[in-house]
N, C-alpha and C positions, 0 to 999 in steps of 0.2 A: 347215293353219296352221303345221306345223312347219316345215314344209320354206322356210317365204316367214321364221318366226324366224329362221332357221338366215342364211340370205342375209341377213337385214339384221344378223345379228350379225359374220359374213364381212365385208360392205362395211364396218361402224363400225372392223373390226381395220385393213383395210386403208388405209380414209382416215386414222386416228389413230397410225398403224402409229408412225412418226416422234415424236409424243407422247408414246406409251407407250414408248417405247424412251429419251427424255430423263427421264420420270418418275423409268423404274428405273434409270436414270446415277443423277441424282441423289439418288434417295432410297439407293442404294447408297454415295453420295460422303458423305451427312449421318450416316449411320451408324459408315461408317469415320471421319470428322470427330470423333464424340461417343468410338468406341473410343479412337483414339489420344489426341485430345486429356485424357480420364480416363487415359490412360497418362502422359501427360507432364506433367498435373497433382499425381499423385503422386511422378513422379519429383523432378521440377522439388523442390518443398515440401520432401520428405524432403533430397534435396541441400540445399537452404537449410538446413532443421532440423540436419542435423550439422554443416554449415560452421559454425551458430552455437553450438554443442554445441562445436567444438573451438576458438572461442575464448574457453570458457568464460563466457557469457553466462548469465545466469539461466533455469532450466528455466520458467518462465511465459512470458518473451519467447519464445523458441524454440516453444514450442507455439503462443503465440497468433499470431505471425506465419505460420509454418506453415499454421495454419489456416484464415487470412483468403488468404492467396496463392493455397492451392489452390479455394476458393472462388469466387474471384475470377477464376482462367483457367476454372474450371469453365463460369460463366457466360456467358465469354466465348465458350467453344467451344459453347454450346446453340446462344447467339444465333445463329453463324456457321451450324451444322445446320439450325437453320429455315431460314435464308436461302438455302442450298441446295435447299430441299425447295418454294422460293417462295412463303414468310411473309414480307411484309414488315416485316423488323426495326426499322424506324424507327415505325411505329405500334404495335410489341410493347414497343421501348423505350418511348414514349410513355405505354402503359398502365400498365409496372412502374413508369412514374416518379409516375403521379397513386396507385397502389396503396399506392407507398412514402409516400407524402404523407397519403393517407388512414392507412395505419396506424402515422406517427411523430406524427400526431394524437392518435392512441387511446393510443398507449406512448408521452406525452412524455415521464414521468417515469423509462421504462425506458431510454429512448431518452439522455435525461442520465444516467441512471447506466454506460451502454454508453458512452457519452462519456468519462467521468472515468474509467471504467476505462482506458481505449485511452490515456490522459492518463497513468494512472500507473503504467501498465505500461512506455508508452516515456520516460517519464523517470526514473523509478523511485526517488521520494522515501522511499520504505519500499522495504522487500525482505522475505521470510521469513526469520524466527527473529529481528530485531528486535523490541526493546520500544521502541512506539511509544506516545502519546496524543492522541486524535481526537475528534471526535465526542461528544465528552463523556467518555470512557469509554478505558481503557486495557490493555495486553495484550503481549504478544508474537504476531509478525502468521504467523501457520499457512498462508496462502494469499491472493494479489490473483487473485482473479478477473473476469470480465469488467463483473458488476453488482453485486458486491460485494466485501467484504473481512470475510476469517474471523480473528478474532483468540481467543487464548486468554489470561483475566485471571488477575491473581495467586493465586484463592482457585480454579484450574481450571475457571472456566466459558469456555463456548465465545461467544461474540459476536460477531455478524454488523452489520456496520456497512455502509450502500451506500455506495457508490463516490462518487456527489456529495454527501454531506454528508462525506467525506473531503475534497473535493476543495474545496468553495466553503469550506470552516473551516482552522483553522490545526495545521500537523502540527508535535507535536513528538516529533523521532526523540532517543530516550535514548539508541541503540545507535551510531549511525552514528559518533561521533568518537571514536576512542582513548582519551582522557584527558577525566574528567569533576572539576570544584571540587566540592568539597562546604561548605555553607554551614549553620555551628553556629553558637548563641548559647549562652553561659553566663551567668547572673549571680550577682555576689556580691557580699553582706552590704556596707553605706557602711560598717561597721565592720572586714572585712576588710582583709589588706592587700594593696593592686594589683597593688604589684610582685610579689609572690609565686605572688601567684596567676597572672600573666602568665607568672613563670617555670616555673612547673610544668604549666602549658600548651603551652611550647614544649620541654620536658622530655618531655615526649609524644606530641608531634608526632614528636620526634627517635629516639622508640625507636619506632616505630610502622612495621616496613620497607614498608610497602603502601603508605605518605605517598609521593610522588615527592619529591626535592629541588629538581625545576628543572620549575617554578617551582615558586620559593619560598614556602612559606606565609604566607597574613597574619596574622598576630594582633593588636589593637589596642581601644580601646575603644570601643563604639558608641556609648552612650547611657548617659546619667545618670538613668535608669529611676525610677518612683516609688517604690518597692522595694529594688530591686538597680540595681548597675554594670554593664551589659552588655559582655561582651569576644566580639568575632565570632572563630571561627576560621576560615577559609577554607582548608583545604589542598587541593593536587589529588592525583589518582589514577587508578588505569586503571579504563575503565568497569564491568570487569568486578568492580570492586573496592569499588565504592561502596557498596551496603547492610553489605557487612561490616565496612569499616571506620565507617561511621559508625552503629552499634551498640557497635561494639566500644569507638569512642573516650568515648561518652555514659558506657558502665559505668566507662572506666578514670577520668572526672575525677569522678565522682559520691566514686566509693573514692580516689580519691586528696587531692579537698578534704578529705574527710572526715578523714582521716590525718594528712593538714599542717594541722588548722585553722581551713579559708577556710570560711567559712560560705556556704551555699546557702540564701537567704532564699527565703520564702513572703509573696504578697499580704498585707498586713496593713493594717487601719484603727486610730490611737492618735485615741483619743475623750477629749475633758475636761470633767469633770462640771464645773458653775459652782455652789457651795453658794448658794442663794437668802437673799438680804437676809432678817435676823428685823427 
């Protein structure tokens, strides 16, 4: 029996001889394929990543592009190794495509949040180390990540907000513009006097160096209040400037009404008894 083995293992080498000899081409060509191509998918990325590193681009783009590139020839070079090795890659695409369908079903909601990040990464409505407010809730933004956004709020907690309630709600970036108005109401006593107290508001504006000059601050009456006179003050400043001056300006008219006069009324009800007919 061996001997009749041995022969029919002989004849299968020889009739196939040609077969086996394109197998191992190929499955040698698919290998080199998957080598190099992981060679030049690292290359390739990293080259991107610092060409965008030196034009000083945000370190989240540079990664997340990075990422996705090498990814992306990654799989390109599998497909082409199968196709070598004679997998047919149009019914292997076929399957990753019903696969991806099946599982962007199951993750729609991760699925939009990987969305809105890819959104706001390449436009980049917030950045790191802005104070933004989103979402309901507010912070300085620590990190845009893919499915979310890490923000850190004013009393040091950390907050995690996804990425599509960022994106479907309204962002307002505090940090992004230079120069922020600051928007104060005063009011004073209908027995005060207006003009004065207007003057000693611009009196304060004027010593206050954090105020910008240009533009120019408003000062004016708002409203004829049930109370008090309202007088808005409006002056601008640089953003970085804005809690402290407007702290700082609240203590100086409180002490300086006070000084000069101008009376700072409080809600009040004047009630009139009617003596009843004897």
């Amino acid at each position: 029996m061996e001997p009749e083995i041995i022969t029919e293992a002989h004849t299968w080498l020889v009739n196939n001889q040609d077969r086996l000899i394109d197998y191992a081409v190929n499955m040698a060509a698919a290998l080199v394929t998957l080598l190099v191509g992981y060679i030049a998918a690292n290359i390739i990325s990293s080259a991107v990543v610092k060409m965008m590193q030196a034009r000083k681009l945000d370190t989240t783009i540079t990664h997340f592009v990075g990422s996705i590139l090498k990814y992306t020839i990654l799989v390109f070079v599998v497909i082409a190794a199968l196709g070598r090795v004679g997998v047919q890659t149009a019914s292997f695409i076929a399957i990753i495509g019903a696969a991806g369908l099946a599982i962007g079903l199951a993750l729609q909601g991760s699925l939009s949040n990987f969305a809105a990040g890819f959104l706001l990464i390449i436009f980049r409505p917030i950045k790191a180390g802005e104070f933004i407010e989103v979402a309901g809730t507010s912070g300085v933004v620590q990190s845009v990540q893919l499915f979310t956004t890490t923000l850190t709020s004013g009393d040091n907690k950390m907050v995690v907000v996804p990425n599509a309630a960022i994106l479907n709600g309204t962002i307002v970036n505090y940090s992004r513009m230079d120069t922020r108005r600051i928007d104060m109401t005063f009011g004073i006593g209908y027995g005060s006097d207006l003009r004065k107290a207007k003057q000693i508001l611009e009196r304060l504006v004027n010593e206050e160096p954090r105020i910008l000059k240009d533009p120019a601050a408003t000062i004016a009456v708002a409203a004829l209040a049930d109370s008090s006179v309202n007088i808005v003050v409006r002056p601008w400043v640089k953003t970085a400037d804005y809690w402290g001056v407007w702290f700082d300006f609240h203590e100086k008219v409180k002490l300086t009404f006070d000084a000069e006069g101008v009376e700072i009324p409080f809600p009040q009800m004047v009630m009139h008894m009617k003596k009843p007919q004897a």
